[in-house]
N, C-alpha and C positions, 0 to 999 in steps of 0.2 A: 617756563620762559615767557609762555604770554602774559601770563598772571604780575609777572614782573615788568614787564614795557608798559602792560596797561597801567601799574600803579605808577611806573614811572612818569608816562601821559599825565595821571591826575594831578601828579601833587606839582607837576613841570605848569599845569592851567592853575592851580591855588598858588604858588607860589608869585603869578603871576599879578594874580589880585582877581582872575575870576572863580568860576567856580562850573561844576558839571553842568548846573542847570541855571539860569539869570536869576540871579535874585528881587525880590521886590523893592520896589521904589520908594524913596524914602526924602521927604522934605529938605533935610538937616543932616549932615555927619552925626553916627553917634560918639557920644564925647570919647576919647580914650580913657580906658582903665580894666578893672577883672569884675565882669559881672558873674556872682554869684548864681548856681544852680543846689538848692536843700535838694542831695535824693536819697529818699524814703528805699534803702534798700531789702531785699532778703534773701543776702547771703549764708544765713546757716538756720538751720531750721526747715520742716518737712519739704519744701522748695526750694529747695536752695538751687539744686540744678538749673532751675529757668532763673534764680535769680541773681546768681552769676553772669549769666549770658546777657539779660536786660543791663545790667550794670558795666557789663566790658562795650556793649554799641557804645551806651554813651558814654562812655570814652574815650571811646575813639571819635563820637561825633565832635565831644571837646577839644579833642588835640588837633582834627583835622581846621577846625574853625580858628580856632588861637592859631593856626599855623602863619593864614596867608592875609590875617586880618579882616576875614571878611565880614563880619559888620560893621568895618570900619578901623581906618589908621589906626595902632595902637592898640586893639579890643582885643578883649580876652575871654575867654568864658571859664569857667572852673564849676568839677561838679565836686561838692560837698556831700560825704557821703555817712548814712546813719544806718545799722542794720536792725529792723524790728524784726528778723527769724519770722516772718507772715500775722505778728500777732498783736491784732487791732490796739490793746492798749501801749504798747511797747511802739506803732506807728506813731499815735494820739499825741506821744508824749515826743517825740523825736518832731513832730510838726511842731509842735509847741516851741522847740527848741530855734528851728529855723525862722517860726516869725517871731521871734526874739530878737535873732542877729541880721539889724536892719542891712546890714549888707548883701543879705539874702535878698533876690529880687523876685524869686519866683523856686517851684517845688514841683517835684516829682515823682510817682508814689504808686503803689499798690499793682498786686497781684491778684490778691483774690476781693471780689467783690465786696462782702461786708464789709473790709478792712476799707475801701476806697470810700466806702459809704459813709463811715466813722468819723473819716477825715475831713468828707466833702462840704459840710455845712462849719466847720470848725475854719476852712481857708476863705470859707466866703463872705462869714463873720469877721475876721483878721484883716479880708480885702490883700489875700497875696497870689498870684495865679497858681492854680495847679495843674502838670498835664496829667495824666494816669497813663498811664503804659503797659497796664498789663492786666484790670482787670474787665473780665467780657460782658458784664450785666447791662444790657440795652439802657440807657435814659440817664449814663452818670454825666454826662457833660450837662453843665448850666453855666454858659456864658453870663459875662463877661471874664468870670472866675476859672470854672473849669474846663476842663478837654480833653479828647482822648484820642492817644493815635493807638489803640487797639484795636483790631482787625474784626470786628465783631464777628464772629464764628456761627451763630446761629440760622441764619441765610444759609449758608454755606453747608453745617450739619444738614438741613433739610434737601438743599439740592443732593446732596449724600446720598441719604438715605434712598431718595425716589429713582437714582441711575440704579442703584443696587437692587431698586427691587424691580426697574425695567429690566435689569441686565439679569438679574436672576429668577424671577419670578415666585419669590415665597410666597406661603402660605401663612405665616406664622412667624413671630419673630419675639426673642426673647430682651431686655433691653438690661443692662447695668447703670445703675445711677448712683454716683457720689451725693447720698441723702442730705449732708451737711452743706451741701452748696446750689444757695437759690439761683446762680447761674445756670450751672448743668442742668436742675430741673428746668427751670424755660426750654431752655437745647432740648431735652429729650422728651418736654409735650409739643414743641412745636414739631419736630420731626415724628413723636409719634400719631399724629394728628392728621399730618400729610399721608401718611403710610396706611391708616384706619381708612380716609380717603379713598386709598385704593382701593380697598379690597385686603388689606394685609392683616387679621388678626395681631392683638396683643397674647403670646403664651404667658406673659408674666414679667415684673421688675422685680428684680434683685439689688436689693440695696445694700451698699458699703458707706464706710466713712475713710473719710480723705487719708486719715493715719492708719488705717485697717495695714495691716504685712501677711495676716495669712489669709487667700482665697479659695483654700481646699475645698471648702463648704460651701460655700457661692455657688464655685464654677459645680459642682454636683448638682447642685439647687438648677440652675440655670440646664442643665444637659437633661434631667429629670423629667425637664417640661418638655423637652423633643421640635424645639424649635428651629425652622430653617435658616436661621440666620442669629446673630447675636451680636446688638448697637450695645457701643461703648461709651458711658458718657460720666465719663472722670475723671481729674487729674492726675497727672503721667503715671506717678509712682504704683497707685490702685489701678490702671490700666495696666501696666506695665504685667505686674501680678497677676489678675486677672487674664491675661492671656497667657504668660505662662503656665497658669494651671490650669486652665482648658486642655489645650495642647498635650500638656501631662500626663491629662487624664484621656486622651484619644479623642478629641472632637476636632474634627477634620471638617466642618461645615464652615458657610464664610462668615467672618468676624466683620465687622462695619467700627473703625476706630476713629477720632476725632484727632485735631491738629497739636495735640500732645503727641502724639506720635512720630512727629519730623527733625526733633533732633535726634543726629549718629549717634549718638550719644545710647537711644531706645533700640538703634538695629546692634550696636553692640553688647547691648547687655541678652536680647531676647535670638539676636540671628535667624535662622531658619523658620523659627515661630513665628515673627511679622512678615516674613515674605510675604506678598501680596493683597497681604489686606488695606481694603481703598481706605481714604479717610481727605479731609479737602485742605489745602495749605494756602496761605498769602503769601508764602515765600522762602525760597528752595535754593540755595545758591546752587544746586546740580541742574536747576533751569532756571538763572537768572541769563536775561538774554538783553536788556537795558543797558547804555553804557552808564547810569548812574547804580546798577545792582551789581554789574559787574565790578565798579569803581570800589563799591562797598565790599565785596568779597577779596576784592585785592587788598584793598586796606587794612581790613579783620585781618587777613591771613598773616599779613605782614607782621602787625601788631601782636595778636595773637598766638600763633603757630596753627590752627585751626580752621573750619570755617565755622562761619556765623549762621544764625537759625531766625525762625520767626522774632524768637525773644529780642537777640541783639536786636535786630532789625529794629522794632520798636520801640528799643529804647535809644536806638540811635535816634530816630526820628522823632523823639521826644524834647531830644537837645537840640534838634534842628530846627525844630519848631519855634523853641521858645527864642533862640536866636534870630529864625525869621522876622520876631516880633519885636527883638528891641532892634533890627536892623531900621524895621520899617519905622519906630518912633523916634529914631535920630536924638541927640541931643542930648539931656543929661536925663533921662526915665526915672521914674517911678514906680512902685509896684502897677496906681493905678494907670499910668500911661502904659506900659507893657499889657495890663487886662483888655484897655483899647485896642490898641493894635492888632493885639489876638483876636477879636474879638472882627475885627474888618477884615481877616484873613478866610479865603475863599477857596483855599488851595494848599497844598503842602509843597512850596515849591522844589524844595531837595527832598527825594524821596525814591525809593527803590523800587516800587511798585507797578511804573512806569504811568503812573498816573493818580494821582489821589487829590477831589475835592474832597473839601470839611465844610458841613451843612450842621447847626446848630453847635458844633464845637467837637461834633464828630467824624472824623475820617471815614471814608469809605473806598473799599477799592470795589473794579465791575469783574463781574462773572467767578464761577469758581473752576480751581484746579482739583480734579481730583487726581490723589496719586496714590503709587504704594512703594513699599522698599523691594527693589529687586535683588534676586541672590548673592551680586555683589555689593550691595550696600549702597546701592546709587535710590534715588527719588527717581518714578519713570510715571509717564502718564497711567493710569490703571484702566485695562480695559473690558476686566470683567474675567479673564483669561484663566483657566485654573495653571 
């Protein structure tokens, strides 16, 4: 029932012609019509799970924008949607496509880092903006062009890592890395870097790849070495794995996992097995406490039937973003008049976070959450607690 008043709240203020949060100031009306969004999806293929979820935010960030007109009398936003299954030439060729259809004003793209990489000199070349939504490799945003409202996770891994080893005090730790992604390794030298810092020996890295499905031999490999601890640093579905076969195999010692871990989605397949293992999130709708995170969880659910996770989240704000951007250039834009405007933007005004500047074309939210899944499947602060 709340869940219900409060969506009722929002859409009673969009409807109205405002919006949760003020929007940015803008010289000129922008003109009426449907501005085009190219998004670079991946719905089927080894990610699909997160790339469903990025693809449903934004669209609901689209329908909630097109609802109450808010960049303006008559606007519309529309997201165009193209699935590359995560696989850079299948992206390459789908951007192709959107700067093509001058109708496109702008694109939105990637998951995994290479793939964003592939793209990001091909959009800037073309002169069409891009946001990235989803992949975590520190330094892809290069204004005027591109931007990223991804939650950079690597801050965040490290604040991880150093509670866990105040809170627990190992000796030794053993680390998993997704070896095919130059993300994950930055994540797991910067964290193991801080941790060597302390005092914490390396027992060993065990490496997988991203499409690995059996981890019998890993998790052996990894208990072998008799480490007090065991960081996770790979995406969901080899995590996922990965801790199932630990568990399996009897290792009761604590896991350290990363924010592939926070969609329901991970406590229903694994239950009992991720109970309590920390890991750090941007955002949690079982503690969104913002009335614009809240707004967003009523919305998703409405929409949806579900809630929404880091993913949507992101890709919600991805739409929001770039709509920020033709709000604020009024009038009839351009590709390169939308680059500007992004490009003068200092802040993510609609945003669930309860607060996010963008410094070089990057989002940043302050401090980290860390959480774990508790035996009923909720997100709870983690406190170390067996």
């Amino acid at each position: 029932m709340r869940i219900a008043k409060g969506a009722a709240l929002v859409a009673a203020m969009l409807l109205a012609g405002g919006s949760v949060l003020a929007g940015p100031a803008r010289a000129a009306a922008l003109a009426p019509g449907d501005y085009k969004v190219g998004f670079v999806a991946e719905i089927t293929g080894p990610i699909a799970f997160a790339g469903k979820s990025f693809l449903a935010g934004a669209q609901l960030a689209a329908d909630e924008i097109s609802a109450n007109g808010w960049m303006g009398k008559g606007t519309h936003i529309s997201v165009l949607v193209k699935d590359s299954a995560s696989d850079a030439a299948r992206a390459i060729q789908d951007i192709h496509q959107f700067i093509a259809d001058r109708s496109v004003i702008a694109t939105t793209c990637c998951i995994l880092s290479p793939v964003a990489n592939s793209v990001k000199p091909i959009v800037a070349s073309a002169g069409i903006p891009l946001v990235i939504h989803g992949a975590t490799l520190p330094g892809l945003p290069a204004p005027p062009w591109v931007y990223s409202m991804t939650v950079l996770p690597g801050p965040k891994d490290v604040a991880t890592a150093v509670k866990m080893a105040e809170t627990t005090k190992p000796k030794s730790v053993t680390y998993f890395l997704a070896a095919d992604n130059d993300a994950f390794k930055a994540r797991l030298g910067a964290a193991r870097a801080a941790l060597e810092k302390m005092g914490v020996k390396t027992a060993g890295v065990v490496s997988v790849l991203t499409a690995d499905t059996d981890f019998t031999a890993p998790a052996t490999q990894a208990m072998g070495e008799h480490p007090d601890a065991i960081l996770i640093y790979t995406t969901q579905a080899p995590a996922v794995g990965i801790i199932a076969a630990l568990r399996q195999r009897g290792y009761t010692g604590t896991i350290v996992g990363n924010d592939v871990l926070s969609p329901a989605s991970v406590f229903k397949k694994l239950g009992p097995a991720v109970v309590g293992i920390p890991f750090p999130i941007g955002f949690s709708s079982d503690l969104a406490t913002t009335p614009e995170a809240k707004a967003f969880v009523a919305g998703y659910k409405a929409k949806f039937g579900n809630d929404p996770d880091i993913y949507s989240a992101q890709g919600y704000e991805a739409i929001w973003f770039i709509a920020q951007g033709l709000r604020a250039a009024g009038g009839k834009p351009t590709r390169a008049t939308l680059a500007k405007t992004l490009a003068a933007q200092h802040e993510v005004t609609h945003n669930v976070y309860g607060g996010e500047p963008i410094t070089g074309g990057q989002i940043d939210t302050a401090g980290t959450t860390i959480v774990a899944w508790s035996a009923d499947g909720k997100l709870v602060p983690w406190t170390g607690a067996k």
